[in-house]
C-alpha positions as CSV (number, residue, x, y, z in Angstrom):
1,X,-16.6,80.6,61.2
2,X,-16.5,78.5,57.6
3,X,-16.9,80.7,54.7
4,X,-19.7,80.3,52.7
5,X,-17.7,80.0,49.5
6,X,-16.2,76.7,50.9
7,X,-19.4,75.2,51.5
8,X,-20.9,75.8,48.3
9,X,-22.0,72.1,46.8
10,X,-21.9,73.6,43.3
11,X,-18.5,74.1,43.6
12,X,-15.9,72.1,40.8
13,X,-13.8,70.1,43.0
14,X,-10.9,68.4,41.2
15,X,-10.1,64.9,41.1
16,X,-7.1,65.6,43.3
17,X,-8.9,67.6,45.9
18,X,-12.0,65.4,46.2
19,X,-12.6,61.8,46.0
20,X,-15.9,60.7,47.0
21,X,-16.7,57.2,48.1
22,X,-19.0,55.8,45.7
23,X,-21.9,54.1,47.7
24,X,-22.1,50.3,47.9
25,X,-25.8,50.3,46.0
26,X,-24.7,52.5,43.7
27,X,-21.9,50.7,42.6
28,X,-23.6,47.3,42.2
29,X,-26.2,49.5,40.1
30,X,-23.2,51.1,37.5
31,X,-21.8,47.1,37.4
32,X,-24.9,45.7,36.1
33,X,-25.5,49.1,33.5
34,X,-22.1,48.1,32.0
35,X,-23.0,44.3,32.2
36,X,-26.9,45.0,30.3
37,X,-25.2,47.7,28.2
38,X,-22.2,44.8,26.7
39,X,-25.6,42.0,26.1
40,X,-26.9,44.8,23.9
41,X,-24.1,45.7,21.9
42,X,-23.8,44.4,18.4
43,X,-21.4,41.3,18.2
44,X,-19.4,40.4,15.2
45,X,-19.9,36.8,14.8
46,X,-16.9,36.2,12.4
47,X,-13.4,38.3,11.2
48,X,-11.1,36.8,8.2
49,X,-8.2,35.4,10.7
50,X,-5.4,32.6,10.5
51,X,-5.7,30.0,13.3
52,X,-1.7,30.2,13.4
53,X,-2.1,34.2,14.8
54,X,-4.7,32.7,17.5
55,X,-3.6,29.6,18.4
56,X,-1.9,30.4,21.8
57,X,-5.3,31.8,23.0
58,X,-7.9,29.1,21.9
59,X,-8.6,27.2,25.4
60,X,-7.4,23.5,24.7
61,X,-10.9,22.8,26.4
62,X,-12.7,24.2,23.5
63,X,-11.7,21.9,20.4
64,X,-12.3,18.7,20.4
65,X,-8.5,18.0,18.7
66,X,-5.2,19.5,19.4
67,X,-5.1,22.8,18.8
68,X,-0.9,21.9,16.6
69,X,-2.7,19.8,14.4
70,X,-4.2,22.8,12.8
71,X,-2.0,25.5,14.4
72,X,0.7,24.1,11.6
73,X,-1.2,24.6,8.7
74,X,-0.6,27.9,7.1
75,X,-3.5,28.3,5.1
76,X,-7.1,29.9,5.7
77,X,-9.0,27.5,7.4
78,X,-12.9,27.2,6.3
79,X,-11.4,26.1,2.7
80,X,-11.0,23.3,0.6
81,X,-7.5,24.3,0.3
82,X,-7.4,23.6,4.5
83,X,-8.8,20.6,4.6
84,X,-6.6,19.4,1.5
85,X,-2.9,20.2,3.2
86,X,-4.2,19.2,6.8
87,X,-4.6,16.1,4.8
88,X,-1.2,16.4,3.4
89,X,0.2,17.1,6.1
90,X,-1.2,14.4,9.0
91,X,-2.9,11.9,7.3
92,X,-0.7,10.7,4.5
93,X,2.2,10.1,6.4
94,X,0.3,8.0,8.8
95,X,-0.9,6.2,5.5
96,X,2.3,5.6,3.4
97,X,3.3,4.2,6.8
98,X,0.6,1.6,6.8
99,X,1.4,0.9,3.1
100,X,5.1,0.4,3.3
101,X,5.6,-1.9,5.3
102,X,3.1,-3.9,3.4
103,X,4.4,-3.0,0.0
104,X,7.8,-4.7,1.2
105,X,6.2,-7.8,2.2
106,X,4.9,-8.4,-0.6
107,X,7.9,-7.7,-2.5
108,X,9.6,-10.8,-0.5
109,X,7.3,-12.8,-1.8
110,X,7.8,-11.2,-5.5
111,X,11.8,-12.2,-4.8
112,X,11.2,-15.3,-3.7
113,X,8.5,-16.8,-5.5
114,X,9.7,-17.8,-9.2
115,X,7.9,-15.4,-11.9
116,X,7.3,-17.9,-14.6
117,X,6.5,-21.5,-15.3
118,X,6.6,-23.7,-18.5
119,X,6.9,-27.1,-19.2
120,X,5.2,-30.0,-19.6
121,X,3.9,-30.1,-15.9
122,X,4.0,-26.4,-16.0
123,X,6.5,-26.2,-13.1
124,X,8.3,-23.1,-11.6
125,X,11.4,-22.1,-13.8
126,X,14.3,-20.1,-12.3
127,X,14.6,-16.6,-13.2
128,X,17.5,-14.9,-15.0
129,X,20.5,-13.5,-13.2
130,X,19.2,-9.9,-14.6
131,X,15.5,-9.9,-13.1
132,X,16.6,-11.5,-9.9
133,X,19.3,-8.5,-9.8
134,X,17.0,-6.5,-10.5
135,X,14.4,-7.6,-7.9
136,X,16.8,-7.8,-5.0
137,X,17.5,-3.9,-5.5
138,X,14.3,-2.9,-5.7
139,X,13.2,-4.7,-2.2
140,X,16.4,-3.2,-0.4
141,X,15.6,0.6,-1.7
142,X,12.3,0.1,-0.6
143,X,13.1,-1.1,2.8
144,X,16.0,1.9,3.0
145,X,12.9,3.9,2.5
146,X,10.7,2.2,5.3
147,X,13.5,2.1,7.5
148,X,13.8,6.0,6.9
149,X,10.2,6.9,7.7
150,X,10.4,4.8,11.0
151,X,13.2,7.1,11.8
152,X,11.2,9.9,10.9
153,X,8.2,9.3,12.7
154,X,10.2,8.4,15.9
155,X,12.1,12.2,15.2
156,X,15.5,10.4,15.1
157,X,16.3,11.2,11.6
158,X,15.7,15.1,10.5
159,X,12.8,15.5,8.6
160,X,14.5,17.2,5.4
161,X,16.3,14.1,5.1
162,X,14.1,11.2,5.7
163,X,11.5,13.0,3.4
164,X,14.0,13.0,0.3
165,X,15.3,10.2,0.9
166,X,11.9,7.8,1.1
167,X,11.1,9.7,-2.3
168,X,13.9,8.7,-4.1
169,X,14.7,5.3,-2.7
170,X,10.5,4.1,-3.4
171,X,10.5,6.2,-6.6
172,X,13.5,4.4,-7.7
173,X,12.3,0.9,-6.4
174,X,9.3,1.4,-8.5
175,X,11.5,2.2,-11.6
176,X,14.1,-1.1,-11.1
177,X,11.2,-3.1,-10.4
178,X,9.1,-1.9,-13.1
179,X,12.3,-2.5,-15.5
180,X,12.2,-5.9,-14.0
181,X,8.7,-6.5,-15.1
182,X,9.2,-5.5,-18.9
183,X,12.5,-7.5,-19.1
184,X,10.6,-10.4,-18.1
185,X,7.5,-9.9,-20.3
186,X,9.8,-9.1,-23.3
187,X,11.9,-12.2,-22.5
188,X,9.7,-15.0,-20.7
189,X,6.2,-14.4,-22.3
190,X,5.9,-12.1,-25.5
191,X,6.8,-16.1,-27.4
192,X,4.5,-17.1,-25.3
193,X,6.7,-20.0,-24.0
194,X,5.9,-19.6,-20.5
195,X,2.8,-19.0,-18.3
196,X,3.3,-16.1,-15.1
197,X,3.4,-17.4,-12.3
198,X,2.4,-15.9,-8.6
199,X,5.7,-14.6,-8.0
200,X,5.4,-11.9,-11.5
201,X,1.8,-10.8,-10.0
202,X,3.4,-10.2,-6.6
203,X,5.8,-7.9,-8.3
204,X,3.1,-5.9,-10.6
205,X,1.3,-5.2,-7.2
206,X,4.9,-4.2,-5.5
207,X,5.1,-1.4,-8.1
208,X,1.8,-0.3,-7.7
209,X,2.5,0.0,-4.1
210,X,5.7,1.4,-4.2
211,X,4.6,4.0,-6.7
212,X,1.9,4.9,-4.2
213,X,4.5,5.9,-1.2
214,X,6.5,7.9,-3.1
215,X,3.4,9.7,-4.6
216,X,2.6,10.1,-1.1
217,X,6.1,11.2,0.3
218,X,6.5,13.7,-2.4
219,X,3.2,15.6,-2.2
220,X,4.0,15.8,1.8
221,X,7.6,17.0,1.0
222,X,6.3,19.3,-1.5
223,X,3.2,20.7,0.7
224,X,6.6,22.2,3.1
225,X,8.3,23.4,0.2
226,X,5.3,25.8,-0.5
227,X,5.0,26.8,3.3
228,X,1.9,25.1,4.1
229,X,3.6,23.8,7.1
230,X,6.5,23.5,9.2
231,X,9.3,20.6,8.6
232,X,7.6,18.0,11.0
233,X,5.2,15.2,11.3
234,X,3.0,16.0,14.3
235,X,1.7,12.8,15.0
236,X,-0.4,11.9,17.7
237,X,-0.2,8.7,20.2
238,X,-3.1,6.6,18.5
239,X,-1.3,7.1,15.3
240,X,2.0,6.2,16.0
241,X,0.4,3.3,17.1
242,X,-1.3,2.4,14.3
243,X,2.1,2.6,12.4
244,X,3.7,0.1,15.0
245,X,1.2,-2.6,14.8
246,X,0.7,-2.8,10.6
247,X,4.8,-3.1,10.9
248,X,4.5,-5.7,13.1
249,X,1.0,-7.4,11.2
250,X,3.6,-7.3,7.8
251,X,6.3,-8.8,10.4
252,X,3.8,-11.9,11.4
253,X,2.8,-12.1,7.6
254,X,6.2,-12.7,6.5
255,X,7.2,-15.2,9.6
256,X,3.6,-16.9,8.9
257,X,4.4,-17.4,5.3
258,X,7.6,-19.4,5.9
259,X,6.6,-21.0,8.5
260,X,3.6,-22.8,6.8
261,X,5.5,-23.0,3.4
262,X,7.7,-25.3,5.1
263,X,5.2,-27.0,7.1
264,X,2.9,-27.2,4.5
265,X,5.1,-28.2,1.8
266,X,3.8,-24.9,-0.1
267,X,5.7,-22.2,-1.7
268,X,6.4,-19.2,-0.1
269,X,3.4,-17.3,-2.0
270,X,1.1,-19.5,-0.7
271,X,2.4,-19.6,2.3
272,X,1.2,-16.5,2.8
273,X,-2.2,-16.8,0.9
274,X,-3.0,-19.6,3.5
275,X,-2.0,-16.9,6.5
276,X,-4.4,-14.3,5.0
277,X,-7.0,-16.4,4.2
278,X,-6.2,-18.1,8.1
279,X,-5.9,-14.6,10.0
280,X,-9.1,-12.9,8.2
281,X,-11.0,-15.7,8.9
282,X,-11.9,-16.6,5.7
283,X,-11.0,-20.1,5.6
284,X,-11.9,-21.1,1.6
285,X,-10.4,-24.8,2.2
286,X,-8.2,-25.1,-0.6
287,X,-5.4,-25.5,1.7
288,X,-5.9,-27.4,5.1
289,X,-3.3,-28.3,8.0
290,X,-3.3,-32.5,8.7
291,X,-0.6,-33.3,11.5
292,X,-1.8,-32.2,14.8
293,X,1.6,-29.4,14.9
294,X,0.4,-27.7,12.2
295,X,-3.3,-27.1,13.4
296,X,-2.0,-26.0,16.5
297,X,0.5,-23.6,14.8
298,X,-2.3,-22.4,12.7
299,X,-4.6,-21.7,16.1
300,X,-2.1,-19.7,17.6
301,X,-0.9,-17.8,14.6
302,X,-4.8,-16.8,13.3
303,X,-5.5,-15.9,16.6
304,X,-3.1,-14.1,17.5
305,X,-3.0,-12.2,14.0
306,X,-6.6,-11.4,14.6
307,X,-5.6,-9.5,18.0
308,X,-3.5,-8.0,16.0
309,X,-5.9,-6.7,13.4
310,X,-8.4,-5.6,15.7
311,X,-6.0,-3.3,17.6
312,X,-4.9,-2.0,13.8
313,X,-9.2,-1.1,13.4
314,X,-9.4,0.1,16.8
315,X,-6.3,2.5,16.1
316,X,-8.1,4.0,12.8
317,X,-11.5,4.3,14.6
318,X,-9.3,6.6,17.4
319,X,-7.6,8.7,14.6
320,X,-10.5,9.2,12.9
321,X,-12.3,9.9,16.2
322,X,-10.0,12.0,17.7
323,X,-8.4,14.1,14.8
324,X,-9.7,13.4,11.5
325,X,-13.5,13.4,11.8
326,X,-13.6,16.8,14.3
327,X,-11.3,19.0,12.3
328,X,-13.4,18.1,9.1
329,X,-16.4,19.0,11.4
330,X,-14.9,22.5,12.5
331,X,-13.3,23.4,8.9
332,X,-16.8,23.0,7.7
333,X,-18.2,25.1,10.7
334,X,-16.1,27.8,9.8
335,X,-16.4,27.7,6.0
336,X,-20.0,28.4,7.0
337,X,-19.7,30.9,9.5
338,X,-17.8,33.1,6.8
339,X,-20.7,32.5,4.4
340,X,-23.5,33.7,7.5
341,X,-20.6,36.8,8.2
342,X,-20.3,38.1,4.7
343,X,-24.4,38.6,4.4
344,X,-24.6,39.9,7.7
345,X,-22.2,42.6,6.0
346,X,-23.6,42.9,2.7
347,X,-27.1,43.2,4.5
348,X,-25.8,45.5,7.1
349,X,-27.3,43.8,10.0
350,X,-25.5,42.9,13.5
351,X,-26.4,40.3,15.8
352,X,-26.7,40.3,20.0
353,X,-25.1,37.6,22.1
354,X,-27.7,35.3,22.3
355,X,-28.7,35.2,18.4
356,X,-24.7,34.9,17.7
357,X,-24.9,31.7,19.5
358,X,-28.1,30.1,18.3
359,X,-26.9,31.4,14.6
360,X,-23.7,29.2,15.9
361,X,-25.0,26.3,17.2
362,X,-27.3,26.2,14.3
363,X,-24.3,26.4,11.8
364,X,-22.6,23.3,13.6
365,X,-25.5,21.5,14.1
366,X,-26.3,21.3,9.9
367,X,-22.8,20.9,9.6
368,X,-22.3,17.6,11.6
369,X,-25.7,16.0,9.7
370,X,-24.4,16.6,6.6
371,X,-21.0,14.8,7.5
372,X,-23.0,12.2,8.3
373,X,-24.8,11.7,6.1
374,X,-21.5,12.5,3.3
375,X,-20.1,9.4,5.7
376,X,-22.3,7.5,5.1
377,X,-22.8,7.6,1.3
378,X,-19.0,7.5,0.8
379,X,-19.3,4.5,2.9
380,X,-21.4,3.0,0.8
381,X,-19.8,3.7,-2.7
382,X,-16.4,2.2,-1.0
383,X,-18.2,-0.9,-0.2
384,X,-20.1,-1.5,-3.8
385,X,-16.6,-0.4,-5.1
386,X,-14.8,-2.7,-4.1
387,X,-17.5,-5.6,-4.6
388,X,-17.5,-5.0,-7.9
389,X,-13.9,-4.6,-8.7
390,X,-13.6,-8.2,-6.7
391,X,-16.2,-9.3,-8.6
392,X,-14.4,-8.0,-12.1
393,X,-11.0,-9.2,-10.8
394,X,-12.5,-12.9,-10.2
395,X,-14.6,-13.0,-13.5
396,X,-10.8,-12.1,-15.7
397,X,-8.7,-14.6,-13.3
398,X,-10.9,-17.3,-12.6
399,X,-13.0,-17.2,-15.1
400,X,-16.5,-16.5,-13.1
401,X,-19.4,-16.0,-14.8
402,X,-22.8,-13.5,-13.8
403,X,-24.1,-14.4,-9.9
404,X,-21.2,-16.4,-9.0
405,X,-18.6,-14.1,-9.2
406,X,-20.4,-11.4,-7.1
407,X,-21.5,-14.0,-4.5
408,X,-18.0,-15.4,-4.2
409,X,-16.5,-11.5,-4.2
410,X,-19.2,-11.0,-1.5
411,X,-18.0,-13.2,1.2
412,X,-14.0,-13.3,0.2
């Protein structure tokens, strides 16, 4: 005989005494409760966060970049001060790498090529002991400092140490070199006895150059000095490419120019005028190969430079495509998603799920149009820029006047 007490249903059993199974329906039913009752709830669409406190849980599958490239920067993203050391910090390298090289090919040229020319046939006069000296120095700091940042970008030099060193060896090219230049103006042409000649213009634009890397170098050395990012390049493939082939585009320059100088019968500056206007297809006609060696040499070479060059474009179009151009995109994204969060807040509203993500895809949609259409003006005021400082460069040096100097600026 049970007693009635024990079979009383209103009894409090304990968790310990009594465990009911939970019926199949039922459970299914409290699941989808939970799942409706989560759609409903209000969703933040935005905190204030660093991407360096995050970045080991962003899914790689959900940016279209590596997640390092901005994982090193130490700054707010969804600001101009973001965007401005991510620039700092990945894309200037990569471009005083392209401009190094360069800078010290020209500066051959500057060494080699005399700097004035006087006479009665206005021929080529040796320079002084002092500015060839000087000259000489300047190219071997400059390719100490080229040779550093290869060493740097290959992560077989420390970083601290290639950094300082590129800094003071172009900053001090640029000085020499630029003594260089006021020696010879003060001595060769202030009496106005001599004319310059290529070889002075080819050292002006070596200091410009080299003043340009070691702008470049320092503001990267100094964005790590403030903490905006770790002591590192983090380069990508396509950009490490891109550094190889303009080293080995200044390479075929300089082989081209005294190649055809000797060929040619030319001097080594235009030696390498006739490869530029050769390899960019330009072809003015001034200078023209006439023994059946040299045309040949000249198919090869422009044909092979223009391989050369095109894998150089295709390498900028795959850092822009793959790094530069979608980080811009998502720094903008965010810089507006802060802007829709702070009037949610000031407004007191809150948004479901599904309005979080329209409101989001909205946001990124608006924010890709006007990239491109900030693309495509800067586009343009590059191109008309540089038409018309050809055209102003041609009118002071060759003396064009009105149409023809913008037609001929046009096709160079």
């Amino acid at each position: 005989m049970v007693d009635s007490e024990d079979t009383d249903p209103s009894k409090d059993f304990s968790t310990t005494d009594y465990n009911p199974q939970v019926p199949e329906d039922e459970e299914k039913q409290q699941h989808l409760h939970n799942r409706q009752k989560r759609q409903r709830a209000p969703v933040q669409i935005g905190v204030n966060r660093r991407l360096t406190k995050i970045d080991s849980r962003i899914p790689q599958g959900t940016l279209a970049f590596e997640k390092s490239k901005v994982g090193d920067i130490k700054v707010e993203p969804g600001s101009f001060q973001f965007i401005f050391w991510f620039f700092i910090a990945t894309e200037v390298p990569v471009i005083t790498a392209c401009i190094g090289p360069l800078a010290n090919m020209i500066s051959v040229a500057a060494l080699v090529n005399r700097w004035r020319a006087g006479g009665e046939h206005n021929q080529d006069i040796l320079d002084t002991p002092t500015v060839l000296s000087l000259n000489a120095i300047s190219l071997a700091l400059g390719c100490v400092a080229n040779v550093s940042l290869i060493l740097n970008f290959s992560q077989r030099l420390n970083y601290k140490v290639s950094q300082l060193l590129s800094v003071v060896c172009f900053m001090l090219g640029t000085i020499i070199l630029l003594v260089a230049i006021i020696i010879a103006h003060i001595v060769y042409f202030k009496q106005g006895h001599y004319t310059k000649s290529e070889g002075f213009w080819f050292a002006v634009l070596t200091t410009i150059l080299y003043s340009m890397c070691s702008l470049t170098c320092f503001m990267n050395f100094l964005g790590y000095l403030l903490g905006k990012y770790p002591a590192k390049l983090n380069l990508q493939i396509s950009e490490r490419g891109l550094i190889a082939y303009t080293f080995l585009l200044a390479v075929w320059f300089l082989w081209g120019a005294a190649m055809f100088s000797q060929l040619l019968h030319l001097s080594y500056g235009n030696g390498m005028y006739y490869c530029t206007t050769s390899l960019l297809t330009i072809g003015l006609g001034d200078i023209t190969p006439f023994t059946n060696v040299t045309k040949g040499l000249s198919l090869v070479y422009s044909l092979s430079g223009v391989i050369i060059l095109g894998l150089i474009i295709a390498m900028i179009r795959g850092v822009i495509v793959s790094s530069s151009a979608p980080i811009h995109l998502w720094n903008k994204v965010e810089s507006e998603r802060k802007k829709v969060y702070k009037r949610l807040l000031k407004e007191g509203r809150s948004l479901t799920s599904e309005e979080s993500f329209e409101l989001i895809r909205s946001i990124r949609r608006r924010a890709k149009n006007r990239g491109n259409h900030t693309s495509t003006i800067i586009t343009i005021i590059v191109f008309v820029a540089f038409w018309l400082i050809g055209a102003l460069v041609f009118h002071f040096a060759e003396g064009l006047f009105s149409l023809t100097q913008f037609i001929f600026a046009f096709f160079v």
